[in-house]
Phi, psi and omega in degrees: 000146168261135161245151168232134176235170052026096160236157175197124176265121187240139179267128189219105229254333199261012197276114168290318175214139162340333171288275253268307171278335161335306222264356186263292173326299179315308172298327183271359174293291199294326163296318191256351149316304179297344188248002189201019175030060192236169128219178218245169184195140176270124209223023103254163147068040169284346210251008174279148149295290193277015165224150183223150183244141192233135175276151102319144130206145189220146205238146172171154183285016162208136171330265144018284193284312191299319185288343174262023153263332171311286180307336183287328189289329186301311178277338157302352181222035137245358171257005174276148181252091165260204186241029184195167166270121180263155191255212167285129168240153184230122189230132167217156199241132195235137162248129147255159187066000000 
């Protein structure tokens, strides 16, 4: 088994309020649960406005398959039309068990 994970610092410049970055976090999670069955989690920099640090992670019986689910969710959500910016991303593929 494989994990391949994910952090992205997604920037979010028009946010006013915590309401304002919730409701941005919130679309890409559910966009990228729902389109790559993955998840997702918000895992720093909770108590910032403009900014959300976002966890990923995807499981699969190849090394491979996992890191290419990963880039795909990266690039869906940098070809997406948000309220944000992605920032630094960090990705690594892991064997467990």
């Amino acid at each position: 088994m494989y994990v391949a994970v994910a952090r992205i610092e997604v920037h979010i410049p028009a946010a006013a309020s915590l309401k304002d970055k919730r409701r941005v976090v919130q679309s890409v999670s559910r966009r990228l649960e729902n389109e790559f069955r993955i998840s997702t989690a918000e895992i720093e920099a909770q108590e910032q406005w403009s900014l959300a640090v976002l966890g990923i992670a995807a499981v699969s019986g190849s090394a491979r398959h996992a890191r290419d689910v990963i880039d795909t969710a990266i690039r869906y959500i940098e070809n997406s039309r948000l309220d944000a910016e992605i920032g630094a991303v960090d990705v690594d593929v892991m064997q467990a068990f």
